[in-house]
Each structure stands twice: as C-alpha cells, then as structure tokens.
FIVO-942268 format. One line per 10 residues: number of its first residue (from 1); their letters; for each residue x, y, z of C-alpha. Coordinates in pm, 1 decimal. Each point is the difference from the previous one (the first is absolute). Layout:
NUM) A) X Y Z ~ ... .
END
This chain:
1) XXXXXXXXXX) -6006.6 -4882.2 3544.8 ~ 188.6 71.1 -274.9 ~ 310.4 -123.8 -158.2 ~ 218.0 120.8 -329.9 ~ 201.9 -246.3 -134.0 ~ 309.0 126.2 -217.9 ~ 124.7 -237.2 -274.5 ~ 179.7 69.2 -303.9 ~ 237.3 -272.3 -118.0 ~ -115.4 -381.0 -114.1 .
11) XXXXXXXXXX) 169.1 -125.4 355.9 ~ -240.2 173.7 193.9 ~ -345.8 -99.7 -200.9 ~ 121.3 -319.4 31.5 ~ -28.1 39.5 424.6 ~ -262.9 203.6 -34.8 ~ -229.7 -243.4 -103.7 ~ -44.1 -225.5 334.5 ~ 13.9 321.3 241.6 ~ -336.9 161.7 -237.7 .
21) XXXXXXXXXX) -149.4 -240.0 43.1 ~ 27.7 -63.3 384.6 ~ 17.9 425.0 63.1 ~ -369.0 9.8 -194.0 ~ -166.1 -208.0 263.3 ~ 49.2 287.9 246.3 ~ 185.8 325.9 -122.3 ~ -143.8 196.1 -320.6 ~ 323.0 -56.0 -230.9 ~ 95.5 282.2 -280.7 .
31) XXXXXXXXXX) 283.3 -134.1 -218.6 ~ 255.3 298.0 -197.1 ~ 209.4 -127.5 -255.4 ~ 319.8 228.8 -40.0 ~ 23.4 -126.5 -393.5 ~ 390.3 -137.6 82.7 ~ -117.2 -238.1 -215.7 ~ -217.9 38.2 -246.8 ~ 3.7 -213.4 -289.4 ~ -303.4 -259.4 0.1 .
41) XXXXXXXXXX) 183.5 -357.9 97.9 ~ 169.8 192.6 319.4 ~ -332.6 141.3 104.7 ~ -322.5 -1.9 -125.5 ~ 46.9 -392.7 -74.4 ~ 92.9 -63.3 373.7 ~ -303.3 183.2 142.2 ~ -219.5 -244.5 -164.0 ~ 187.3 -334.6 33.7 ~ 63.6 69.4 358.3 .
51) XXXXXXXXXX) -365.1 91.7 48.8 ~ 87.9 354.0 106.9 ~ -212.1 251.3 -2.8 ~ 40.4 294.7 -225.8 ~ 205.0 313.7 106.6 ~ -227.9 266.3 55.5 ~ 271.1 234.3 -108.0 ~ 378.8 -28.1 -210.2 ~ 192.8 273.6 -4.6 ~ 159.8 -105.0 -298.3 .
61) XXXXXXXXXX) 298.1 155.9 70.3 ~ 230.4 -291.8 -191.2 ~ 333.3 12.2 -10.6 ~ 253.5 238.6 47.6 ~ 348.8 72.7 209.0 ~ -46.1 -85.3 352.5 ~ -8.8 356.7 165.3 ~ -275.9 108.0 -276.2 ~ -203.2 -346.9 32.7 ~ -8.5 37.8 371.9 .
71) XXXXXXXXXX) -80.6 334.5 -35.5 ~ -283.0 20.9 -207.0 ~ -133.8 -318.3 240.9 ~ 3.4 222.9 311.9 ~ -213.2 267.8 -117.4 ~ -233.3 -254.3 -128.4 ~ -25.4 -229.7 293.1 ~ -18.2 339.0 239.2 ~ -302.5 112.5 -232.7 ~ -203.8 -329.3 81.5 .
81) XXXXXXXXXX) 76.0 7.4 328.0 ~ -115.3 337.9 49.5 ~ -294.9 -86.0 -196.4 ~ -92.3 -316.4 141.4 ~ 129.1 1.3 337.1 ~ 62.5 -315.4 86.9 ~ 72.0 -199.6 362.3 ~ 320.6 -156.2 -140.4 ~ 234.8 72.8 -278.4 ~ 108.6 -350.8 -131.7 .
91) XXXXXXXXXX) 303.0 -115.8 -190.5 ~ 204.9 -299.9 -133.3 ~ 351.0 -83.2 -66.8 ~ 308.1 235.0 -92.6 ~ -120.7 149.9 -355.8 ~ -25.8 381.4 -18.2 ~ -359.2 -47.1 71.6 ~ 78.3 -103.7 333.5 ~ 230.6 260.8 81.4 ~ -249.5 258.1 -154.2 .
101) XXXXXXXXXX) -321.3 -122.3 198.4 ~ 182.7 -56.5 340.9 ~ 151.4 375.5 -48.7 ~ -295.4 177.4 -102.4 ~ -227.6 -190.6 305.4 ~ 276.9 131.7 230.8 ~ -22.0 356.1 -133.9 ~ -330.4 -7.7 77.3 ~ -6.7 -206.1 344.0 ~ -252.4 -219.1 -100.4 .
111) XXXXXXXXXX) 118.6 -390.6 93.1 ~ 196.6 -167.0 -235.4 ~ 83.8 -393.1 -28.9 ~ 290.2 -131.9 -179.2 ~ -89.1 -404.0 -100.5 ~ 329.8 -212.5 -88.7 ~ 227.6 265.4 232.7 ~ 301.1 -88.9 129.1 ~ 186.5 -139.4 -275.8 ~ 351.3 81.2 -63.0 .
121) XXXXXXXXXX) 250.0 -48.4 -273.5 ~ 268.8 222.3 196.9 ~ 80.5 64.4 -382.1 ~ -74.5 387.1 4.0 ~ 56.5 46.8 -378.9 ~ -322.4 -156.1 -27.5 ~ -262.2 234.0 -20.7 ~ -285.2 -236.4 159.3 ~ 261.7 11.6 330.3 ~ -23.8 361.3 78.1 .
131) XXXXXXXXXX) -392.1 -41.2 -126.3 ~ -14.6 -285.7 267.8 ~ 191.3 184.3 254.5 ~ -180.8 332.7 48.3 ~ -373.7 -176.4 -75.4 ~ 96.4 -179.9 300.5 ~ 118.8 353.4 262.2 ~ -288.6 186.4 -159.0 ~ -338.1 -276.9 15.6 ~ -174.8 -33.1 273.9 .
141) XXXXXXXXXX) -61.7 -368.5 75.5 ~ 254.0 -273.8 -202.0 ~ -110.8 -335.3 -121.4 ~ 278.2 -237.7 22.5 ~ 18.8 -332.6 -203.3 ~ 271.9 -187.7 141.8 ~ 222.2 4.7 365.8 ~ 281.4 129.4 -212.6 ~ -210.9 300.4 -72.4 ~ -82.1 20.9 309.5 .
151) XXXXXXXXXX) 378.6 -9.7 104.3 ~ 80.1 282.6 -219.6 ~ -286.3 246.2 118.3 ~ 164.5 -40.8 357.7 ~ 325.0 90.5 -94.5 ~ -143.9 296.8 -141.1 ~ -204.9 86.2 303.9 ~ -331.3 -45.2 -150.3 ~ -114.8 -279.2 217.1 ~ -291.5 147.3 180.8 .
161) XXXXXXXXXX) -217.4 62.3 -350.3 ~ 119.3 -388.2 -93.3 ~ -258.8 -273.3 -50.5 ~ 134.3 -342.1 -176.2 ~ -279.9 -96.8 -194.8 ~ 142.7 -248.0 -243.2 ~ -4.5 62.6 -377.8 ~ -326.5 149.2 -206.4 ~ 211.4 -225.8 -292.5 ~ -67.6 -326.8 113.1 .
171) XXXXXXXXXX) -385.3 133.1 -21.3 ~ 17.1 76.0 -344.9 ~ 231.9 -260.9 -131.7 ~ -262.4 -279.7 130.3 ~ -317.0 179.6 -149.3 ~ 179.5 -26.0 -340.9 ~ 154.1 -344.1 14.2 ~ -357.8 -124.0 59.2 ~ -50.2 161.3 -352.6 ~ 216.0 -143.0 -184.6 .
181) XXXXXXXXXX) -36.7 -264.1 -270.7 ~ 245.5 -160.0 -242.8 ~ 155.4 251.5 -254.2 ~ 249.4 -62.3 -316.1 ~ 283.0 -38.2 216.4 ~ -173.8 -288.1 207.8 ~ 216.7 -308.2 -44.1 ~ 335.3 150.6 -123.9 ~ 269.3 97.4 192.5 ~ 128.2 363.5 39.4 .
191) XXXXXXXXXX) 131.5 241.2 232.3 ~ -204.4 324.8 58.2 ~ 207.8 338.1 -71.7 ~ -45.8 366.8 107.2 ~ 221.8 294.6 43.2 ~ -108.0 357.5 12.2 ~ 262.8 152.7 227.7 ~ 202.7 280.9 -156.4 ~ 354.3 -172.4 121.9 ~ -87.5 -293.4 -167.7 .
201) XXXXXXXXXX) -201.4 122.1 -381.2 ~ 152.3 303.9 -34.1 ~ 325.5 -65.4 -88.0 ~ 1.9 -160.7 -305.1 ~ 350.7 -192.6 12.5 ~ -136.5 -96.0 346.4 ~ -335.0 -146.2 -123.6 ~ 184.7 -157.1 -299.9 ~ 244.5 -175.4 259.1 ~ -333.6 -129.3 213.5 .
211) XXXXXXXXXX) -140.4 -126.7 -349.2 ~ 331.8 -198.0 -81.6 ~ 41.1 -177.3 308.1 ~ -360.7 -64.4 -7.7 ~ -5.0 -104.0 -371.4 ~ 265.6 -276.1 170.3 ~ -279.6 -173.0 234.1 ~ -121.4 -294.4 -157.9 ~ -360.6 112.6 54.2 ~ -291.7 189.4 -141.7 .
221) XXXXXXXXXX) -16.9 350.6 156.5 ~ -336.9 184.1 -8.9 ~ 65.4 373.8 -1.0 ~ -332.1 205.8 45.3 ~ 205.9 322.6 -72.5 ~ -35.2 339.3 166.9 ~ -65.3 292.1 -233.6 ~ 295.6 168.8 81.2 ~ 200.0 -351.4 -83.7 ~ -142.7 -16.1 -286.8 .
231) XXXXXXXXXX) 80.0 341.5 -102.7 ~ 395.1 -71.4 96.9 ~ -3.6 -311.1 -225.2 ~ -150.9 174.4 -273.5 ~ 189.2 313.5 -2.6 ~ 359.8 -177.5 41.6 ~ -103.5 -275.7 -161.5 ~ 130.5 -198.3 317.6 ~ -9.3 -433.3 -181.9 ~ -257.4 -214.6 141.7 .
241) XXXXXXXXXX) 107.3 -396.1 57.9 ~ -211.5 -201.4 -158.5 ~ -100.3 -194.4 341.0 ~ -144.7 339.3 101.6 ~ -352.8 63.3 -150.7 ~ -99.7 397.2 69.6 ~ -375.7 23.1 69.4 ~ -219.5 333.3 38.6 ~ -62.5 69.8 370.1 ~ -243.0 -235.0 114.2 .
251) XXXXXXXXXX) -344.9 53.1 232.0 ~ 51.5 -68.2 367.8 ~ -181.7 -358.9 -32.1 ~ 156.3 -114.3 -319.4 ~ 333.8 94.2 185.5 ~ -110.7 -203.9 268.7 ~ -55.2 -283.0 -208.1 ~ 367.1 15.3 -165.7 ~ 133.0 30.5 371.1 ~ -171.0 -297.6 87.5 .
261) XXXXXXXXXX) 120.9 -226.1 -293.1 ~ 351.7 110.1 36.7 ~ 276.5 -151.5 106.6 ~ 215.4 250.4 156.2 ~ -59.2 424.1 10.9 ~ 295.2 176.1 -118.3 ~ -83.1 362.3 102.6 ~ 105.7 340.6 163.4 ~ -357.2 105.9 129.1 ~ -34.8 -28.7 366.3 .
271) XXXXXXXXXX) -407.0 -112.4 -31.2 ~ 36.5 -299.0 -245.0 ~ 326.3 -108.4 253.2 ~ -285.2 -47.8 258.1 ~ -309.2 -97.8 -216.2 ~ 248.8 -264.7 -104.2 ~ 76.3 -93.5 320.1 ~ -376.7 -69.0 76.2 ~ -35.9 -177.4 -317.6 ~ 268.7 -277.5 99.9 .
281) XXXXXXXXXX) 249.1 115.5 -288.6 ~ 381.3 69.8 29.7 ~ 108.2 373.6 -56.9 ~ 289.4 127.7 -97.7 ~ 25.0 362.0 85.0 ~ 260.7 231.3 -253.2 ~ 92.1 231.2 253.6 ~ 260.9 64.5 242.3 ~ -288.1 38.3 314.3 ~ -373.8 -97.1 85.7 .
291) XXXXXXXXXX) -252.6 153.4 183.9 ~ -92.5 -318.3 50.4 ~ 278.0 -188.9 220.7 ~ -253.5 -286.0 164.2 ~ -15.3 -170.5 -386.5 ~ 347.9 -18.2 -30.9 ~ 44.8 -123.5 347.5 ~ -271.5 -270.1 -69.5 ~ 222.9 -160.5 -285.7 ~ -223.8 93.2 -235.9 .
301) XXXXXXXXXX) 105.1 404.7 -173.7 ~ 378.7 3.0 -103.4 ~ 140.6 354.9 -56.5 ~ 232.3 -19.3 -323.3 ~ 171.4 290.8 -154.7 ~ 76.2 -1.7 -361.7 ~ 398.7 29.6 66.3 ~ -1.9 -308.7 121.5 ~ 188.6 -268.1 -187.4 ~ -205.4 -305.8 54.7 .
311) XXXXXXXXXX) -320.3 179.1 -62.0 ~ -135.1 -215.0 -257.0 ~ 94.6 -304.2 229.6 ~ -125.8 155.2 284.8 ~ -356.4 29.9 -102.0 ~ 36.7 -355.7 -181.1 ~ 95.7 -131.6 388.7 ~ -277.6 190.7 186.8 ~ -202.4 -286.5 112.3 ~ -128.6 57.0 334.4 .
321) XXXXXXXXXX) -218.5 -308.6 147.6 ~ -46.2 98.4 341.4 ~ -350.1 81.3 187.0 ~ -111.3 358.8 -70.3 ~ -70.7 192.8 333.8 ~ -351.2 110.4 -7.6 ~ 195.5 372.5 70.4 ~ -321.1 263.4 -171.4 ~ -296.7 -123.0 169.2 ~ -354.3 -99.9 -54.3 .
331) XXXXXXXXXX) -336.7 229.0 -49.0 ~ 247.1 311.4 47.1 ~ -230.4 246.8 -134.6 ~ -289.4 -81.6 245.3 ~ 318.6 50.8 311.8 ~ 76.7 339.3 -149.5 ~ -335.4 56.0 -24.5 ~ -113.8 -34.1 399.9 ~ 360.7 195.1 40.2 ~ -141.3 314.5 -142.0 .
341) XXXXXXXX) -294.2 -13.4 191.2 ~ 223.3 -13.0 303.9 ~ 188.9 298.1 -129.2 ~ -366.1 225.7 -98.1 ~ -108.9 -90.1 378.1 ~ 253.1 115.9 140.7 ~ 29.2 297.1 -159.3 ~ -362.3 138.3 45.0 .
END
C-alpha cells in the first residue's frame, strides 16, 4: 500500500523523520516537498541530519501571499495524487502545506490524515488557526497528541475520526538529543531566542521594544534569527543589545544542541515551546495564547506579552522546579503507525 506524505515547512521534516522511518517497514512512502521553504538550513540540511529520506518530488513553489502559495500547492499536490494514487493522503501541522494536502485529498476522496490535529489558539488572526481548523473538518482520520486536543476535536464534532496517539515530537526530539555532543556554547550560560511571528518582527518599534527589555536581562541571549527578522533589523536598522548575539539560522541538530545547553527558551514558536518542554527547560512563550495549554499548566511554558511591564523581570523569575508530566508519549510514531493500518483495513 501506498502512502504520500506532504511536507513543506522545517516543522514538519522535523516529525517526519520518526514516522519514515516506522511507515517504510510496511507502506511504500513517496515524500512531496511544497518548497515553503526552500533555502538549504530549513530543508535540505534537515533531511540529512534527521536521517530522512529524500523527497522524491518539491514543488518549489517558495514563497508568496497566502491565497497564491496555497494555490499553486493544490494543483501540485492534486497532480501527484492523480499520478501516484496513493491509499492515504498524509499531512502535518497548520502550515499552508497542510491545508493544501488535506484539501486537495478531499477533492479527490482519497483518505486523508491530519498528524498534530486538534490544536487551537482560538486566535483566528492567525493564519495556522483557520489552516488547523478546516485540515481538521476536511481529513479523514485525526492524530491527536494530547487530551486537550482531543477535547477540542469533540467540541467541534469530529470525535468519531479521533485517535490520541501522543506526540510524533517526543520521537524526534529523543533521536537528536542522543546526537548531541558539546558545542561552543557548552559551559556558559545563555538563554535561547527565536521569534518569527509577523506580530512580533514586523513592527519595527515593536521588535525594538522586545530588544530593550531584553537588552535589560542580565544574561546572554542566543538569537538564531529568522530570515525575515533579519531582514526587519537590517532594513530599519532596529539596535541590537549587546547581551544578544544574532546567529545565521542553525541546522536542526546544532539547534538542538543550543536548546539543550540553555537556560531558559524565550520564544513565540509553538514547536520549540514543546521540544523545550521535553528537554526539561523553562519557556517563556511571547504571545497572548498557546496551542499548547498542558505546558503552561505543568508550570513549566509562561505566556508573556511584550506590553507587559515586568517583562524583563518576568522572564528573570521564571524558574519552574516542579516534576514534568510525561504529557507527549513514548515510541509515538510506531502507535500512529499500527493506527493507519487500522484505518487501510477498514477501509478495503
């Protein structure tokens, strides 16, 4: 049998890799990259760190305005499905990818499954919300990662096509921990830094603001910056603290080893907020909302906004010392795994 996996943003290599690897004991696997992103550290690089197989096809269709990115992904996906016809139509996360791959599957009634569904901001400005929202009415079969998920998908009357399987992360955060050596940062202490949302870089009197009260901390911040951050600081020439050291965009496993010599994660990405999580390192989350409400819960994710006037102090106080809930799961990939072979049966 025969299964097409859609990726096209470094999120989704990253889970990828542990669900390849199971799906090619059984299933015949044929990867399509969409090209949402396309430079070399948030793609090719992954693909061989993580041990991923190759796509056998990008669609380089890079970047554009949402509409025309999502666009141009839908007649590509519907081409390789039509040429390839595949058992299942798979898909991760809330990227235009996702949306794309879980439309064009449905357009074509061939079974779709939406991994990490279920998530909810309830912020719909966001663009990965309504991505989230209608991957989840149009798939087929959802994989849930935590109860909360789970929760959401039954207020939304999507119960039946549920399964909680527990998080594909926690796979692929453990295969690269055991990777990791020392690295220049081993030893010193820092906080690890990323933004990439637009509420947060592209404002420039906003980002400046974030920089000053972080310039206050009385710590080394890391800041592996985003492209498009890096392009805002440039062009408005937003001042850097000197605490703040700007880095290129790293690999997956060299980020992996800054995560795991950090003291704290300052960020506004909803994947580090739960790799950190499984790495045992406080988060603080700059955003009004998380997807993922069962880190903050644990004592362990604090959700800061950059209005706030103790923000500095805030982070500076974030020291959470409680247990960590085991709340993703173990050998998830190998569960989701046995779950689509449930699903094919069924269906013959």
């Amino acid at each position: 049998m025969k299964i097409l996996s859609v990726v096209g943003a470094r999120p989704q290599f990253i889970k990828l890799g542990p669900l390849s690897r199971e799906l090619r004991r059984e299933y015949q696997e044929i990867i399509i990259h969409t090209g949402q992103h396309y430079d070399h550290e948030m793609s090719d690089l992954i693909f061989e760190q993580l041990e991923i197989p190759k796509p056998d096809l990008n669609l380089e269709i890079g970047s554009g305005s949402h509409g025309s990115q999502t666009g141009q992904m839908l007649v590509g996906i519907e081409e390789e499905i039509l040429n390839h016809q595949p058992d299942m139509v798979l898909s991760f996360g809330d990227t235009n990818s996702t949306l794309a791959a879980c439309l064009a599957a449905s357009k074509l009634q061939v079974p779709s499954l939406h991994i990490e569904a279920g998530l909810r901001s309830f912020n719909r400005s966001m663009p990965e919300e309504i991505n989230r929202v209608v991957a989840d009415h149009t798939a087929d079969l959802l994989f849930a990662p935590t109860n909360e998920a789970v929760k959401n998908l039954e207020n939304e009357g999507l119960r039946e096509k549920t399964v909680l399987t527990g998080d594909i992360m926690a796979d692929s955060v453990r295969f690269v921990q055991s990777k990791i050596g020392k690295n220049r940062y081993n030893g010193r202490a820092y906080h690890l830094l990323t933004l990439h949302r637009p509420y947060n870089v592209d404002d420039p009197e906003k980002l400046s603001k974030l920089f000053r009260e972080l310039g206050s901390i009385n710590t080394d911040i890391i800041f592996p910056a985003h492209p498009r951050t890096q392009h805002v600081i440039q062009e408005h020439q937003v001042k850097v603290p000197g605490n703040i050291e700007l880095i290129p965009p790293q690999g997956y496993t060299d980020f992996h080893g800054l995560l795991k010599y950090a003291s704290k994660v300052i960020t506004d990405s909803g994947g580090l907020q739960k790799e950190a999580y499984i790495a045992g390192k406080p988060c603080i989350t700059v955003r009004p909302e998380t997807e993922w409400v069962e880190t903050i819960e644990a004592g362990w994710n604090m959700l800061l906004d950059i209005t706030d006037p103790d923000f500095a102090g805030k982070i500076e106080s974030f020291n959470p010392t409680g247990n960590r809930p085991d709340l993703y799961g173990n050998q998830v990939a190998k569960r989701m795994v046995q779950e689509i072979g449930k699903f094919l049966a069924e269906k013959k």
